[in-house]
C-alpha positions as CSV (number, residue, x, y, z in Angstrom):
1,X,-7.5,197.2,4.9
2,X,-7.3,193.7,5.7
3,X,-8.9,191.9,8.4
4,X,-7.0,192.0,12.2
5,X,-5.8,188.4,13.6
6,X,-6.6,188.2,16.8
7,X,-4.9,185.3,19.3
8,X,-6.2,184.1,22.8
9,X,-2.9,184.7,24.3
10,X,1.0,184.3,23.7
11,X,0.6,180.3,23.8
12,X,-1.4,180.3,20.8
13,X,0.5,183.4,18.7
14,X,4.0,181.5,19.2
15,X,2.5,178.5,16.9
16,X,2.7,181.4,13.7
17,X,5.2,183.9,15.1
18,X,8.1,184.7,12.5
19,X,9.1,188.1,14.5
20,X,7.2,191.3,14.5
21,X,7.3,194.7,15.6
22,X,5.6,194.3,18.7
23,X,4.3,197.1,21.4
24,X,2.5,196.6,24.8
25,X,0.3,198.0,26.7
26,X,-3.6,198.6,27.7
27,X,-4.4,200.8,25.2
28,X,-7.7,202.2,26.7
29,X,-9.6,203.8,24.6
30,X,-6.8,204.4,21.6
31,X,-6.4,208.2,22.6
32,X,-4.4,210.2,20.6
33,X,-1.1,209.6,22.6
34,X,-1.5,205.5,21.5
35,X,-2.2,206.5,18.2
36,X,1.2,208.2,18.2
37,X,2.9,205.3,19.4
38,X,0.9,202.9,17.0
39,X,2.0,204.9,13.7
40,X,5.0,204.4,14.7
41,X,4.6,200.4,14.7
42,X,2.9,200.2,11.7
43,X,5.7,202.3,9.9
44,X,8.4,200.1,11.0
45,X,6.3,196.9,10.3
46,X,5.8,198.2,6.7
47,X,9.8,199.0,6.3
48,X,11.1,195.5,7.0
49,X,8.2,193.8,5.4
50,X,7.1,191.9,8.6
51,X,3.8,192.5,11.0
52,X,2.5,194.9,13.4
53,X,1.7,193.3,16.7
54,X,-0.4,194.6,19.7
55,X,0.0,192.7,22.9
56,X,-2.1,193.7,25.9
57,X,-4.1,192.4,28.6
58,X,-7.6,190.7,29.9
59,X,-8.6,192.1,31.9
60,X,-6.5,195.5,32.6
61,X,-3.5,194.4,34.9
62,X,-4.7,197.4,37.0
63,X,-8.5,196.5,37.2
64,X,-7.1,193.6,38.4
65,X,-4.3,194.6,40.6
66,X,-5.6,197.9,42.3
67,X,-7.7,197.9,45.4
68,X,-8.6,201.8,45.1
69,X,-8.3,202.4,41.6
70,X,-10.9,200.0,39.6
71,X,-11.0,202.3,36.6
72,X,-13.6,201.7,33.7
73,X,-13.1,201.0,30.4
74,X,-13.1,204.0,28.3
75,X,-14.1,201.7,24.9
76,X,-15.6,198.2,25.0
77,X,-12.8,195.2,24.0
78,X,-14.8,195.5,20.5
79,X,-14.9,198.8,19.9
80,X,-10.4,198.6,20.9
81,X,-10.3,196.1,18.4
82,X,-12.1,198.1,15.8
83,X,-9.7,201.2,16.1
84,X,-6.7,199.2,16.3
85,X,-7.9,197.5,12.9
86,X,-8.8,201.0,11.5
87,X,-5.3,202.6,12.2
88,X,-3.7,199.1,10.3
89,X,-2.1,196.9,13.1
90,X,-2.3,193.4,12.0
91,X,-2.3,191.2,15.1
92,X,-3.4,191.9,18.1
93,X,-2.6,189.2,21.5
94,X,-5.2,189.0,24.3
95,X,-2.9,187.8,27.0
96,X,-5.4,186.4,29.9
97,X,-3.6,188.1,33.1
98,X,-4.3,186.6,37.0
99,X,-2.9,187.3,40.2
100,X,-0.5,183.7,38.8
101,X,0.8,185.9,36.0
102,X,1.4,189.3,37.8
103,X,4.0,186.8,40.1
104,X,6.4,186.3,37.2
105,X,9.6,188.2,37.2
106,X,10.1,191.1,34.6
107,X,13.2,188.6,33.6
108,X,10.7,185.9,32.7
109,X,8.5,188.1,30.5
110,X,11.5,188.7,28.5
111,X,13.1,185.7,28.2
112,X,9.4,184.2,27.9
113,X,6.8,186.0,26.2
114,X,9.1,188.4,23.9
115,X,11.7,186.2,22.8
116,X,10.6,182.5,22.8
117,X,7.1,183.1,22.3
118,X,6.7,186.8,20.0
119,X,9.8,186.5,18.6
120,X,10.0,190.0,19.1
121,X,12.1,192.0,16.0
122,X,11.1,195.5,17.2
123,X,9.8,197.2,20.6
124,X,8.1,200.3,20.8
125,X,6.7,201.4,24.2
126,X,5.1,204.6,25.7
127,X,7.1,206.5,27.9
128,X,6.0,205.0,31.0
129,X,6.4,201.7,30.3
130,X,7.2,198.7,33.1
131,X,6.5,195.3,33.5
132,X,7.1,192.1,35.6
133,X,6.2,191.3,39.3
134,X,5.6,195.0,41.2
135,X,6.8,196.9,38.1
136,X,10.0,196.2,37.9
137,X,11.5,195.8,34.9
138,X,11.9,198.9,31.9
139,X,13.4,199.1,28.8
140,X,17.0,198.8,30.0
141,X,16.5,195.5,31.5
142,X,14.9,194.5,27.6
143,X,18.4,195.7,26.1
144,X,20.7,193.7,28.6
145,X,18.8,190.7,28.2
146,X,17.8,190.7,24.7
147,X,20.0,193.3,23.3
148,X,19.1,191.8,19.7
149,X,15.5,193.2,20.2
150,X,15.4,196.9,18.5
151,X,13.9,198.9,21.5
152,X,12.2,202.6,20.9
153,X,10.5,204.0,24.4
154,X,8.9,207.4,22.7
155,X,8.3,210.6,24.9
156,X,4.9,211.3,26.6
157,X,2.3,213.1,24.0
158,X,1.2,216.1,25.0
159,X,-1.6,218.7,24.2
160,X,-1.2,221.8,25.2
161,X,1.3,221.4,27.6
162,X,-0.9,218.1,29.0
163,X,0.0,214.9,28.9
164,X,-2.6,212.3,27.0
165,X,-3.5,209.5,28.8
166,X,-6.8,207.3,29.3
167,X,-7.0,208.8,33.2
168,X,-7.1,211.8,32.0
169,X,-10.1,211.4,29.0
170,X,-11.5,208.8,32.5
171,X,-12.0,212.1,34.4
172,X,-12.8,214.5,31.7
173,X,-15.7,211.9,30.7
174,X,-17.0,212.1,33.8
175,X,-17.0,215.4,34.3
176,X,-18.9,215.7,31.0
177,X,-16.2,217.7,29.1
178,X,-16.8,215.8,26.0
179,X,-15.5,218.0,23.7
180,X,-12.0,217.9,25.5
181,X,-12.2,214.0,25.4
182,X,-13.1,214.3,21.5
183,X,-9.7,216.2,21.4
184,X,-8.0,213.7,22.7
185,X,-9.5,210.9,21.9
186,X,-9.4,212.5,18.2
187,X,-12.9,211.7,17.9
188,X,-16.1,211.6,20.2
189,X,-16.7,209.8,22.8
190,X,-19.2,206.4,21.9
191,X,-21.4,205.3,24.1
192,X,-22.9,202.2,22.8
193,X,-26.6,200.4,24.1
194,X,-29.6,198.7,22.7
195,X,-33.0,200.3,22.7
196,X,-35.6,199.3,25.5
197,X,-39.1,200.3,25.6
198,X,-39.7,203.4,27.8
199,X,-42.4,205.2,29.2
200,X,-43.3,207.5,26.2
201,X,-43.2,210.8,28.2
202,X,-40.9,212.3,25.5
203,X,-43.5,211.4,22.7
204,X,-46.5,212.8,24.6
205,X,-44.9,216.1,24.9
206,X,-43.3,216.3,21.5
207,X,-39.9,214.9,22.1
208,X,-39.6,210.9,21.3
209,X,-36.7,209.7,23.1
210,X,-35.0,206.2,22.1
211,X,-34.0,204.8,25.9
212,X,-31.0,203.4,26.0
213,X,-29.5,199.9,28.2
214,X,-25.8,201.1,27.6
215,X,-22.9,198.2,28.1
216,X,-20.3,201.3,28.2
217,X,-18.8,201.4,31.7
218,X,-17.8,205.2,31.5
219,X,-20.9,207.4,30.8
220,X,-20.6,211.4,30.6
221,X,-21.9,213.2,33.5
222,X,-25.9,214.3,34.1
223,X,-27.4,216.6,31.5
224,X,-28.1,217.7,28.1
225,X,-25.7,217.0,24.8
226,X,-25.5,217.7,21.8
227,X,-24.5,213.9,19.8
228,X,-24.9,211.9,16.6
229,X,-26.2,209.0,16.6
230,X,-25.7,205.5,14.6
231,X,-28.8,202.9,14.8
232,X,-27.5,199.6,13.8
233,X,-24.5,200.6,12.5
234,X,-25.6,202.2,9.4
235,X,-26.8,206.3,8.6
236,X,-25.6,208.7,11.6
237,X,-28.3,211.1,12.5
238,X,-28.1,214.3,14.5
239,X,-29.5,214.3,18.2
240,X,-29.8,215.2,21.6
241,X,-29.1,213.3,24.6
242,X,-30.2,213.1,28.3
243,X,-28.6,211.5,30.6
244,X,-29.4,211.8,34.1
245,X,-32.7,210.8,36.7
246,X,-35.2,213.1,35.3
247,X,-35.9,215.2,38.4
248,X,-39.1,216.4,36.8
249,X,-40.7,213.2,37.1
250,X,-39.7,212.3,40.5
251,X,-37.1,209.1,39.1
252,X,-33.9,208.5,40.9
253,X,-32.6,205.8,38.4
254,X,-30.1,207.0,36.1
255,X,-30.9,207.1,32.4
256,X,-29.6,207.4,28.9
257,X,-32.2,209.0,26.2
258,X,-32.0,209.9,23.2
259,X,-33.8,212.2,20.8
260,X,-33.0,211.9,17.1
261,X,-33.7,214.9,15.1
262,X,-36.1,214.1,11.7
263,X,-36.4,210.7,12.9
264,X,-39.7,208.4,13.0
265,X,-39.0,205.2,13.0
266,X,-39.7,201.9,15.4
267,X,-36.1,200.8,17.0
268,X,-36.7,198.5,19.8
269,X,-34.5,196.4,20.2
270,X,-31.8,197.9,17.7
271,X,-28.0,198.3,18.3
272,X,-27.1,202.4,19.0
273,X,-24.3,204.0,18.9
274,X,-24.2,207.9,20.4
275,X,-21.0,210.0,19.6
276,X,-21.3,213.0,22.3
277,X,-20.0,216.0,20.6
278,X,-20.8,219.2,23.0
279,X,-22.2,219.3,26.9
280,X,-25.1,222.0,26.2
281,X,-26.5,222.0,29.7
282,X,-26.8,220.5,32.9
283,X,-30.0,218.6,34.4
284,X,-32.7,220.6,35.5
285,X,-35.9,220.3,38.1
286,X,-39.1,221.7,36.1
287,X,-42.4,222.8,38.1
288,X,-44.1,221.9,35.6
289,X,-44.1,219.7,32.2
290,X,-44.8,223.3,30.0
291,X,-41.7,224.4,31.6
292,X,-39.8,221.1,30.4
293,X,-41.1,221.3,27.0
294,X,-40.4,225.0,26.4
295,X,-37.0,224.4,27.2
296,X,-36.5,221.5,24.9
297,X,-37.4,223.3,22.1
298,X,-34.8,226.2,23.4
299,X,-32.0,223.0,23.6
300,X,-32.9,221.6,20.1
301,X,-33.0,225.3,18.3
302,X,-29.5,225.9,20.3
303,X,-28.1,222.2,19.2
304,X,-29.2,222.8,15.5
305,X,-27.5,225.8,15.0
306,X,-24.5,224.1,17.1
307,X,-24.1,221.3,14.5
308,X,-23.9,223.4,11.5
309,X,-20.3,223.7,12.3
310,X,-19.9,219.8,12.3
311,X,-19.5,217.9,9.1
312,X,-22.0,214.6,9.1
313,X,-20.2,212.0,7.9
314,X,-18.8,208.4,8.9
315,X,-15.2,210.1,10.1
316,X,-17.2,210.9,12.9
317,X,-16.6,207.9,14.3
């Protein structure tokens, strides 16, 4: 697999472009419904012998645009960058958007950014695709314009009778049905953090916990998971995770924790990586710290007889 080229917008990428099959959009969290669309790129890239472009957006036109809806990120910009790399696209454009670009007409996004500057070959766009000042140009505006640009819209992916799309996994993440989002995600939902120094309750009762600062903006709901777990990149372990204010204890601050089965080593300070596999239970209040304990050990027998059904290994990730 060779290494992704990425370009700090359209102004820089027209300096190399010699045409490309080319698709657009946010591509937040590169669910199953993108990966569709994507294939579908790459294919056509590798028939006529020319590359596979993703263009898209910094920040989110919608983040940016919306006064109600300020959705989060599913993935961090690195981790879209790694999956795009992993399914083979081989150039990916970071356009900077501002309220200055959202003014331009749909017109001049074609005549300007996917003929003069991509030198556009191919299109392929998801089924609701628009674009231009309030939305308003589509696909048929592409063809009368630039009718020598090959233009594919596909249909809307679907999972049982549901269409995929990155609102949906938004809401099922937050709702903590993270083996749903694995579905259609077609793999687990990461949350990635470095470990900070905590207050060692989970060692004094038996349970070490690694505490986690997290840079992911979407975090499952409150309670207990079954995950696995990547420290620094390298082995993946199997674990449990809280996430919530630990009632018991009094705290109101939210919290990520993990505890990493057969696992004894120091890692302050290291880079973690926590795939959420199963929602096992939700937070609970204790009356007492026996109570807590007793049902951890219940959580850890029930998640080790859980994971016997999943295969440990790096396509995990």
């Amino acid at each position: 697999m060779s290494t992704v080229q990425l370009f700090a917008g359209s102004d820089h990428y027209k300096k190399i472009a010699r045409g490309a099959v080319v698709t657009i959009g946010n591509f937040d969290g590169v669910h199953l419904g993108h990966q569709e669309l994507l294939k579908s790129v790459i294919e056509c890239a590798q028939r006529k012998k020319i590359s596979s472009c993703v263009f898209t957006f910094e920040p989110s036109p919608r983040t940016l645009l919306s006064k109600k809806n300020k959705s989060k990120r599913i993935g961090r910009w690195a981790d879209k960058i790694k999956w795009l790399e992993k399914l083979g696209i081989e150039q990916i454009i970071l356009e900077p958007f501002s309220i200055a670009f959202a003014q331009h007409s749909a017109e001049w996004f074609v005549e300007e950014i996917l003929i003069k500057r991509l030198k556009t070959q191919v299109l392929f766009v998801g089924h609701d695709f628009r674009f231009g000042r309030a939305r308003s140009g589509d696909v048929l505006l592409i063809k009368r314009l630039a009718p020598h640009i090959q233009v594919h819209q596909l249909s809307a992916f679907k999972i049982q009778d549901q269409i995929v799309s990155s609102s949906l996994i938004r809401e099922l993440i937050s709702k903590g049905e993270v083996s749903r989002v694995a579905e259609l995600l077609g793999r687990p939902h990461m949350v990635h953090g470095v470990v900070v120094g905590g207050d060692q309750r989970g060692r004094k009762i038996g349970f070490p916990t690694a505490n986690i600062e997290s840079d992911t903006e979407i975090l499952p709901a409150a309670g207990v998971y079954l995950v696995s777990v990547s420290v620094n990149y390298g082995e993946l372990y199997w674990g449990m995770a809280n996430l919530g204010i630990q009632p018991t204890f009094g705290e109101n601050k939210f919290r990520v924790e993990v505890n990493i089965f057969d696992f004894d080593k120091s890692i302050y300070g290291a880079d973690i990586n926590i795939y959420f596999l199963e929602y096992m239970r939700s937070e609970q209040y204790f009356a007492s710290v026996e109570q807590l304990k007793n049902q951890l050990s219940e959580d850890e027998k029930k998640a080790r007889q859980t994971l016997q059904k999943y295969k440990l290994s790096k396509s995990i990730k």
